[in-house]
C-alpha positions as CSV (number, residue, x, y, z in Angstrom):
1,X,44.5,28.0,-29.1
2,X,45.9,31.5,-29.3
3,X,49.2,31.8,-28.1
4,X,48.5,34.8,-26.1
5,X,46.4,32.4,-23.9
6,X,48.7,30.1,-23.1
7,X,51.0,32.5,-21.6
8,X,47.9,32.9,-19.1
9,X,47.5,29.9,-18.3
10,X,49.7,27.7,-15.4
11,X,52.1,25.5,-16.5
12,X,50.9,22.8,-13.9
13,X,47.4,23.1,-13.9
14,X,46.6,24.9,-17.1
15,X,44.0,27.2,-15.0
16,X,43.9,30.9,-15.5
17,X,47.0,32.7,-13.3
18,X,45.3,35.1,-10.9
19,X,47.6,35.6,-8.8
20,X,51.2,34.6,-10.6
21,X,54.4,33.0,-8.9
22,X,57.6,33.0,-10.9
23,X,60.0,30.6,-10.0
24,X,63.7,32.1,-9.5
25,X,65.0,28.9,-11.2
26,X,63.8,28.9,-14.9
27,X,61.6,32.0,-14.5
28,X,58.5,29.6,-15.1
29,X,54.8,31.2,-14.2
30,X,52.5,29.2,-11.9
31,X,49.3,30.1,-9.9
32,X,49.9,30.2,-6.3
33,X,47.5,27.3,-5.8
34,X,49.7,24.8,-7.3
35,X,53.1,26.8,-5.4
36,X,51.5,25.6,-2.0
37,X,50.1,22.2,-3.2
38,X,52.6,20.8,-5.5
39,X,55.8,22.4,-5.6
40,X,56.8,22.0,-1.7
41,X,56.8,18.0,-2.3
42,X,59.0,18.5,-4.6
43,X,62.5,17.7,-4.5
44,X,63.6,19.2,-8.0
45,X,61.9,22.0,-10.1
46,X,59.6,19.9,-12.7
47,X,60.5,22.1,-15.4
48,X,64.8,22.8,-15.1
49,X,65.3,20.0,-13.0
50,X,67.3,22.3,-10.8
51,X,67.7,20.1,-7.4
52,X,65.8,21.2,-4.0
53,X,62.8,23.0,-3.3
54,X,62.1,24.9,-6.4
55,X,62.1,29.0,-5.0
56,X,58.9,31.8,-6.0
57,X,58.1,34.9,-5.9
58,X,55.3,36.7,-6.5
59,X,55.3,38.4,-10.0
60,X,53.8,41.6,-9.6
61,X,54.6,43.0,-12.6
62,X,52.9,40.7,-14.3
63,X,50.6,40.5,-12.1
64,X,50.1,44.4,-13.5
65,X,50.0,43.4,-17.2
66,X,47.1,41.3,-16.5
67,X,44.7,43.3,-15.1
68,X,45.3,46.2,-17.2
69,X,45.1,43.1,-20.5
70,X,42.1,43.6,-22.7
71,X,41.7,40.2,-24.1
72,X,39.2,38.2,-26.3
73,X,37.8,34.8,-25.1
74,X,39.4,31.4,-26.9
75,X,36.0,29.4,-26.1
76,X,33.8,32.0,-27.5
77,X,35.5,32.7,-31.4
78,X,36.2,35.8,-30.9
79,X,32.3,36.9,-29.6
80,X,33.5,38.0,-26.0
81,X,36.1,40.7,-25.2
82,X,37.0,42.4,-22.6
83,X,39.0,42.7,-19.3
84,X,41.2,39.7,-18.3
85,X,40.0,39.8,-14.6
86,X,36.5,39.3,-16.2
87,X,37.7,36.2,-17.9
88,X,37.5,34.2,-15.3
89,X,33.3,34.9,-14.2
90,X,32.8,34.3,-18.1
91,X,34.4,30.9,-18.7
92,X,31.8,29.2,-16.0
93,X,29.9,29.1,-18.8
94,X,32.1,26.9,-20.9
95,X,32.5,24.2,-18.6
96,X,31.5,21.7,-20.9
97,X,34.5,19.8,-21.6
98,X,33.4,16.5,-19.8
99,X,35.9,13.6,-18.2
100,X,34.5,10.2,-19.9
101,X,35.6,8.6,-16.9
102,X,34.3,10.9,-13.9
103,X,31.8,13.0,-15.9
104,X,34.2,16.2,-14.2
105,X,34.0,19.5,-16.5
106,X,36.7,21.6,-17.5
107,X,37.2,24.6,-20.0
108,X,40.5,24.2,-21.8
109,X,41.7,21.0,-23.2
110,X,45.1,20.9,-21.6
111,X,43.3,20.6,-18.2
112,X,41.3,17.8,-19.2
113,X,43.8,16.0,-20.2
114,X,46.2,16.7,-17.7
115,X,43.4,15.0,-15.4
116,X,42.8,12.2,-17.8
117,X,46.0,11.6,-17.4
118,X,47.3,12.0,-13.8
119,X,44.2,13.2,-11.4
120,X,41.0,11.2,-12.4
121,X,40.5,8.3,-10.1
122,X,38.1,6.7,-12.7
123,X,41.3,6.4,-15.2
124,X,42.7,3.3,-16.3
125,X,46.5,2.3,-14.9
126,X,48.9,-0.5,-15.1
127,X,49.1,-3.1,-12.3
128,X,52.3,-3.0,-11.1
129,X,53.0,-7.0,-11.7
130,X,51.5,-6.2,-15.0
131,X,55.0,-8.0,-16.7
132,X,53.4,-11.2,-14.5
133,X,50.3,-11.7,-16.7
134,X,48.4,-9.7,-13.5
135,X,45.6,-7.5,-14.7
136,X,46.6,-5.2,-17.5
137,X,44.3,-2.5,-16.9
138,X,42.8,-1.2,-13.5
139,X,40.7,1.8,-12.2
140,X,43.1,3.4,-10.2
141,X,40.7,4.0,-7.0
142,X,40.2,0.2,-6.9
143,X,44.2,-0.2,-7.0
144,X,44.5,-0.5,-3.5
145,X,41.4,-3.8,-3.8
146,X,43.2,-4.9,-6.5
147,X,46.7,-5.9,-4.8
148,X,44.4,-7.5,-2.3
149,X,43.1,-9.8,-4.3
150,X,43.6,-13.5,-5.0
151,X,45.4,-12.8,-8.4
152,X,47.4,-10.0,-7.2
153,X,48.7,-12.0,-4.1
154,X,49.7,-14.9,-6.3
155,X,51.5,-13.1,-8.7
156,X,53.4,-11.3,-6.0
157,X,54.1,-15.0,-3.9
158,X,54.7,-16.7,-7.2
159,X,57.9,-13.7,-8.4
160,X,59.4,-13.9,-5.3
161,X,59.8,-17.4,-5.1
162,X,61.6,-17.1,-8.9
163,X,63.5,-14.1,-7.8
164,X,65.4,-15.9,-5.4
165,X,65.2,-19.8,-5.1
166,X,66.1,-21.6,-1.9
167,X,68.3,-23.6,-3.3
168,X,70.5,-21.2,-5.0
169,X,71.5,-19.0,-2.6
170,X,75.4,-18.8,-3.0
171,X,74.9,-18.1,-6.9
172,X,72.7,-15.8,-6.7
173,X,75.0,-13.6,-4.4
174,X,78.0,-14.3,-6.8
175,X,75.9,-13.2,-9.7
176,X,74.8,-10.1,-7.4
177,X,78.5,-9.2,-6.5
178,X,79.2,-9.8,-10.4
179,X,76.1,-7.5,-12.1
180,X,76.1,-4.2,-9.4
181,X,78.2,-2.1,-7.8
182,X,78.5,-2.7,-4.1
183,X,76.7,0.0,-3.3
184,X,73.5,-1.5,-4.9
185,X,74.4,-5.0,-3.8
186,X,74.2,-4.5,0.2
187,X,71.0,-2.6,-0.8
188,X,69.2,-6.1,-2.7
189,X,71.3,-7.9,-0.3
190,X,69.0,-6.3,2.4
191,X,66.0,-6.7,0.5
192,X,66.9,-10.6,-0.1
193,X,67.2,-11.1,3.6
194,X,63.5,-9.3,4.0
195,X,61.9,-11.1,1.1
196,X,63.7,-14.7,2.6
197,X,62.3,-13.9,5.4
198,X,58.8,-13.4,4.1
199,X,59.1,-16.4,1.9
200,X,59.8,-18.1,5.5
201,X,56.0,-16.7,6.3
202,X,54.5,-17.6,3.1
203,X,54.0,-21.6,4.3
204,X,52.4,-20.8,7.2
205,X,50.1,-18.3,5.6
206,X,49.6,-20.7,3.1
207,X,48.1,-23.1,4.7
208,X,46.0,-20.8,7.4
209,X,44.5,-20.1,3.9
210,X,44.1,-23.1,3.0
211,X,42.6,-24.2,6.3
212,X,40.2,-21.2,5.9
213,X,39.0,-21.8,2.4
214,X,38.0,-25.6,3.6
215,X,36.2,-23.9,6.5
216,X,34.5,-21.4,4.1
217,X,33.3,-23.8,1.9
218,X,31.8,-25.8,4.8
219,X,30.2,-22.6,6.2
220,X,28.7,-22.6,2.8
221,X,27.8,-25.7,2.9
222,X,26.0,-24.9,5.9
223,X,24.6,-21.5,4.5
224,X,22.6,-23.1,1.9
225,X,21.4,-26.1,4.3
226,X,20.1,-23.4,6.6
227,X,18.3,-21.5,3.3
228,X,16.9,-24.7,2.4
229,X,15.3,-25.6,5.6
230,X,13.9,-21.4,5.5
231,X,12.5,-22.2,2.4
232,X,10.6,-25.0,3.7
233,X,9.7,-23.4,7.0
234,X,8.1,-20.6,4.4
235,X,6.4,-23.1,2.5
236,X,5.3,-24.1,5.6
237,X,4.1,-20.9,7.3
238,X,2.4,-20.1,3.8
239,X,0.6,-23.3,4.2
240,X,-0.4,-22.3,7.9
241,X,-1.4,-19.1,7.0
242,X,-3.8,-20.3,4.1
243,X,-5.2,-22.5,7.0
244,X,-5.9,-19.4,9.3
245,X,-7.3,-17.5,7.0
246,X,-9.7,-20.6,6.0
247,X,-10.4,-20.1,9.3
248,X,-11.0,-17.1,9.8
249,X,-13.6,-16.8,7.0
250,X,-15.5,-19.4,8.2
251,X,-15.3,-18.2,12.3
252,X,-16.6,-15.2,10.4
253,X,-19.2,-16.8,8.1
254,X,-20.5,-18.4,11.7
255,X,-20.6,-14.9,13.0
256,X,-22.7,-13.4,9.9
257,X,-25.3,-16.6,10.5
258,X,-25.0,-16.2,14.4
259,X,-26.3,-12.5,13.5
260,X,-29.2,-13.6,11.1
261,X,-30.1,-15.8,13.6
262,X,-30.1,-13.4,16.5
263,X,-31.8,-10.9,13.9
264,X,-34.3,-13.8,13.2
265,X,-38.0,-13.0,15.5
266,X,-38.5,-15.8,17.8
267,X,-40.8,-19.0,16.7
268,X,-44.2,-18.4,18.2
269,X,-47.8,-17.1,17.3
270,X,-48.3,-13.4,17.0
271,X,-51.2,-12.5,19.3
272,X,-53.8,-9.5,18.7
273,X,-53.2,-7.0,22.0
274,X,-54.8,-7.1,24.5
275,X,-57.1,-4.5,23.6
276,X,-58.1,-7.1,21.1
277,X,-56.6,-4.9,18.1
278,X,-54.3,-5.7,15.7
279,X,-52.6,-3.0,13.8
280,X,-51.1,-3.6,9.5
281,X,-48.7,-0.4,8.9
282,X,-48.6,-0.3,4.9
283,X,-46.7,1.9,2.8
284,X,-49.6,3.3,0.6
285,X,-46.6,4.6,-2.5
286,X,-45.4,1.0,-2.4
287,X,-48.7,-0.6,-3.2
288,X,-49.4,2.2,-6.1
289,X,-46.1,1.9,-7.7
290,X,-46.1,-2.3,-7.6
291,X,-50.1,-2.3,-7.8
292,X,-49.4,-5.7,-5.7
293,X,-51.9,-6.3,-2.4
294,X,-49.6,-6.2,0.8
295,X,-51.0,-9.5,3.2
296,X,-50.2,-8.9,6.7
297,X,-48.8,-11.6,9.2
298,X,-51.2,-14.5,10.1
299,X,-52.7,-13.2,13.7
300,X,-54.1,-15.3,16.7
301,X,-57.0,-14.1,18.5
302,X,-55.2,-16.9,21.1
303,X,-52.6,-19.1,21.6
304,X,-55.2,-21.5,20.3
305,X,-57.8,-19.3,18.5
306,X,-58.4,-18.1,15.3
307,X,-55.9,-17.3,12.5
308,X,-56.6,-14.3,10.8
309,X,-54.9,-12.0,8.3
310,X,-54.9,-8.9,6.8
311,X,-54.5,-7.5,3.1
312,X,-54.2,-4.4,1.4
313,X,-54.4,-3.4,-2.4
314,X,-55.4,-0.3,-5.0
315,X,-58.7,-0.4,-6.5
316,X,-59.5,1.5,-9.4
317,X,-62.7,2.2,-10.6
318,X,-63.2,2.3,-14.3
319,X,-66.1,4.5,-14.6
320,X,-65.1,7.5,-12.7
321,X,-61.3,6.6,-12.6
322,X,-60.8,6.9,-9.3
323,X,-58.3,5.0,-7.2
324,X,-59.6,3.2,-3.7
325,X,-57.6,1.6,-1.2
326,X,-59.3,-2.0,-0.9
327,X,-59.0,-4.0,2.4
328,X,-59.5,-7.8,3.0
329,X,-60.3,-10.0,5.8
330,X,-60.3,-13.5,5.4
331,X,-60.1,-16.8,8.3
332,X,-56.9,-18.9,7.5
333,X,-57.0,-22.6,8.4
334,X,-55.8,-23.2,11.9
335,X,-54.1,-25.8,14.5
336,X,-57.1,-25.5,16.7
337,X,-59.9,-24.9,14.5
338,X,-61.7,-28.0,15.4
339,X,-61.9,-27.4,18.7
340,X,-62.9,-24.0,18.0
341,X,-66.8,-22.7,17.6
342,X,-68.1,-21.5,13.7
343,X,-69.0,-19.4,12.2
344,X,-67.1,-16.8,13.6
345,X,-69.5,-14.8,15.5
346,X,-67.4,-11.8,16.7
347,X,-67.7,-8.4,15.3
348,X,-64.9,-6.8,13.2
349,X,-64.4,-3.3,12.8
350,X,-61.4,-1.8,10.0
351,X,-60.2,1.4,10.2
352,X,-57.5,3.6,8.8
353,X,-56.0,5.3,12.0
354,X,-56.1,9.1,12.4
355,X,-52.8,9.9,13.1
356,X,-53.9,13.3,14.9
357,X,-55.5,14.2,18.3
358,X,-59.2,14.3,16.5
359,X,-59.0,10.8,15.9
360,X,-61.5,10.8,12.5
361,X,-60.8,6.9,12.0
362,X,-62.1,6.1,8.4
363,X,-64.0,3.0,9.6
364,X,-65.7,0.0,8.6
365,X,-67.4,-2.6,10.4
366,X,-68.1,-6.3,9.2
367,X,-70.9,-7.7,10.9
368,X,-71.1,-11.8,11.2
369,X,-74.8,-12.0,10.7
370,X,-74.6,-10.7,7.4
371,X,-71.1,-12.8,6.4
372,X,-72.1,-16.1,8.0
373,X,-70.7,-17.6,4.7
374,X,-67.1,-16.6,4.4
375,X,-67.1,-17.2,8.5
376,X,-67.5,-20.8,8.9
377,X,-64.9,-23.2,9.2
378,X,-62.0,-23.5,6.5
379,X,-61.5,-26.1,4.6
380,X,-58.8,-25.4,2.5
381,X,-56.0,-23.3,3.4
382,X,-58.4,-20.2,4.1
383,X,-62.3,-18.8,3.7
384,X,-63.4,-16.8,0.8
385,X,-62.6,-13.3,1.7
386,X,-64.1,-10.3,2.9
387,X,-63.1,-7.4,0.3
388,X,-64.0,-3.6,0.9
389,X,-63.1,-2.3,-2.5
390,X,-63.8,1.1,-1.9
391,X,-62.7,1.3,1.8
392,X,-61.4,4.9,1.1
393,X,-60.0,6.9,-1.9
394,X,-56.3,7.4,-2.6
395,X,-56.6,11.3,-2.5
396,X,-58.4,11.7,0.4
397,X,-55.6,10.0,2.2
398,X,-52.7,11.9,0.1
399,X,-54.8,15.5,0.7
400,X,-54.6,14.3,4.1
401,X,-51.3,13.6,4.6
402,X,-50.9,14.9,7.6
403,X,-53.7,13.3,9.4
404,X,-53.6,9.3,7.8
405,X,-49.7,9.3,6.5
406,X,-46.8,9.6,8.5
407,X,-43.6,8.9,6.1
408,X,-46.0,7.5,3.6
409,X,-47.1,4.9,6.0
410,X,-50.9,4.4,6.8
411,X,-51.6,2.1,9.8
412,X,-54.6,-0.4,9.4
413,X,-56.3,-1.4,12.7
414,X,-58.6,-4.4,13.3
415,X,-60.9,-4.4,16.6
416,X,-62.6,-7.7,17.5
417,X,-65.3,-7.4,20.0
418,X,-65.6,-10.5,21.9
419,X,-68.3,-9.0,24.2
420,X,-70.8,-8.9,21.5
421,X,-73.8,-10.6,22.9
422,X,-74.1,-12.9,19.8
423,X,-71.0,-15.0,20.9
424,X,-73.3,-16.6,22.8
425,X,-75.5,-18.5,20.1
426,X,-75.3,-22.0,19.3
427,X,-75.1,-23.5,15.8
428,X,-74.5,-26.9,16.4
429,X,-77.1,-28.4,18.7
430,X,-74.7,-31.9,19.3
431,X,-72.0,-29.4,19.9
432,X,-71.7,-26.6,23.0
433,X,-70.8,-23.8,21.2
434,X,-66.8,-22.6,22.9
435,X,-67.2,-18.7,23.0
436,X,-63.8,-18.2,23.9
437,X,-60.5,-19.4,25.6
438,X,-58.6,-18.3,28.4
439,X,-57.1,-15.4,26.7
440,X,-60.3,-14.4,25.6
441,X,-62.0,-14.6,28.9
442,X,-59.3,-12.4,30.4
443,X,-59.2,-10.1,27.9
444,X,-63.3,-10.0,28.0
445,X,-63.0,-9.9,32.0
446,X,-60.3,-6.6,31.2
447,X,-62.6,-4.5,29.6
448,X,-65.5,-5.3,31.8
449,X,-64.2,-4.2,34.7
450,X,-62.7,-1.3,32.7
């Protein structure tokens, strides 16, 4: 470093003198940070050894040289000059010196390792039993943990009772009276009398810590009972807690099927109303798309009358190409059918409902005189059926929209008219023909008196 620098720089710190004291002593140059901090504890100057509280003053005159010194910076190799008071903003940038202890920056190397050496409280120091096999090396900011420690401690018990055995007492005070002046000898004399007097509370201590460490190893003992028995009531509660949620999924796989169930439509017959209609409400895109006939519900004139049902499909005719919405009837076998009259003698009109206030029904009406065939009795599970190819033609209802479709949903209707006066013929002369039930009778009576 240039020498010109060092003359700059405190003698205590190694920082940049901005505002210089000049001891009276030796004529030594500090910065008036250190003259407040370190030189009033102090009982000698640390550079003449001169006794007392080192004297200062402030150095103006050099204090003068400085700011009028044009100087070049020693970090920079000669790239920077210019006013010392500048010096100072432009060395921020060189803090890059860093403590391997602390990771603390600094500019100049004799301030590093004037902290290495006496101000870093990561650095390494001698334990002061160090010459009693103690630990050689420790960070001094854990010094004051160190001496507390076991090791410590025992060093410390284990030289006083070599520095001054009980049973010697008389020759180690002649080999004190023999070795120092008298001066020092009431002085150790003083210190004996403390340190017998400690050794005196060194027993006692001994065995309080003696009777503690039995009592910390059975609170241990009890520690890891107590972490054993948490480790089965964990077990446990994991065990209980894989039972409620077992549980829980099947209170709620009882709720799902108590929900089907409720969602389910109650046994029983479904009746035509009283009106003696039944209405099929068929999506007409589904049955084009799938080209699969839609069969309605079975359907009870009564609770023990005929079963009937319902179907709907596309037909498409092959020699003009057109596409016809086809309706079937047919008679399913029923649980009252014997005791029922055949053929069925009761006039059935279709229809595809008008959905507006005109009411233009496309209608068709099956007549039993001329289907006495596919109306007698089942024998199997149902009668040959009753199939209206071309019951109406797919644009007609999509031009009509409006009118037949609502949603793309067409609604079929069937009208039985029990008050046709053919009910009343007999087929079976062994047998009296049964025109109706109750139902039937009431619903006949109805629309009479309507």
């Amino acid at each position: 470093m240039d020498v010109d620098i060092v003359r700059l720089l405190c003698c205590l710190c190694y920082d940049l003198i901005l505002q210089p004291k000049q001891l009276i002593c030796c004529g030594q140059r500090i910065c008036e940070l250190c003259s407040e901090s370190k030189l009033k504890l102090q009982t000698q100057c640390p550079f003449c050894t001169a006794p007392g509280i080192p004297e200062m003053k402030y150095d103006r005159g050099f204090r003068r040289e400085l700011e009028s010194l044009s100087i070049k910076c020693p970090r920079c190799n000669d790239q920077w000059f210019g006013l010392f008071a500048d010096l100072p903003t432009h060395l921020n940038n060189h803090y890059d010196l860093e403590c391997e202890n602390c990771g603390e920056k600094f500019v100049f190397s004799q301030q590093i390792e004037k902290h290495l050496n006496e101000n870093c409280k990561k650095r390494l120091v001698e334990c002061p039993l160090v010459f009693l096999h103690c630990s050689s090396k420790v960070i001094y900011e854990e010094m004051n943990q160190h001496c507390l420690s076991d090791q410590h401690q025992n060093c410390l018990i284990q030289f006083i009772k070599t520095l001054i055995p009980q049973t010697s007492q008389k020759h180690t005070n002649l080999a004190l009276e023999t070795l120092v002046d008298e001066q020092y000898r009431r002085m150790l004399t003083n210190y004996i009398e403390k340190i017998n007097s400690i050794v005196q509370e060194i027993d006692p201590i001994l065995g309080k810590c003696s009777r503690l460490s039995s009592e910390g190893q059975q609170y241990e003992a009890g520690i890891k009972e107590v972490r054993a028995q948490c480790v089965k009531i964990k077990e446990s509660f994991d065990k209980n807690l894989k039972f409620a949620e077992n549980i829980n999924q099947i209170l709620m796989n009882m709720n799902k099927l108590l929900d089907e169930i409720k969602s389910m439509p109650m046994a029983g017959l479904k009746l035509i109303s009283p009106d003696s209609t039944y209405k099929f409400k068929v999506n007409i895109l589904s049955i084009i798309d799938n080209e699969q006939a839609v069969q309605s519900e079975p359907v009870h004139t009564s609770q023990s009358g005929y079963k009937l049902a319902l179907s709907c499909s596309i037909y498409l005719d092959q020699q003009n190409q057109t596409r016809y919405v086809s309706i079937s009837f047919k008679i399913l076998c029923g649980e009252f059918d014997t005791i029922l009259s055949w053929p069925f003698v009761y006039p059935i009109t279709l229809a595809i409902l008008d959905l507006t206030k005109a009411k233009r029904n496309i209608e068709y009406s099956i007549s039993w005189k001329s289907r006495t065939a596919t109306l007698h009795q089942p024998l199997r599970n149902q009668n040959s059926v009753i199939h209206i190819e071309r019951f109406c033609s797919v644009d007609t209802l999509i031009k009509n929209r409006n009118s037949y479709l609502q949603d793309d949903f067409m609604f079929i209707q069937m009208h039985i008219d029990f008050m046709e006066p053919g009910v009343n013929v007999t087929f079976d002369k062994d047998r009296p023909m049964i025109t109706e039930d109750s139902i039937q009778r009431s619903i006949a009576t109805n629309i009479a008196t309507k």
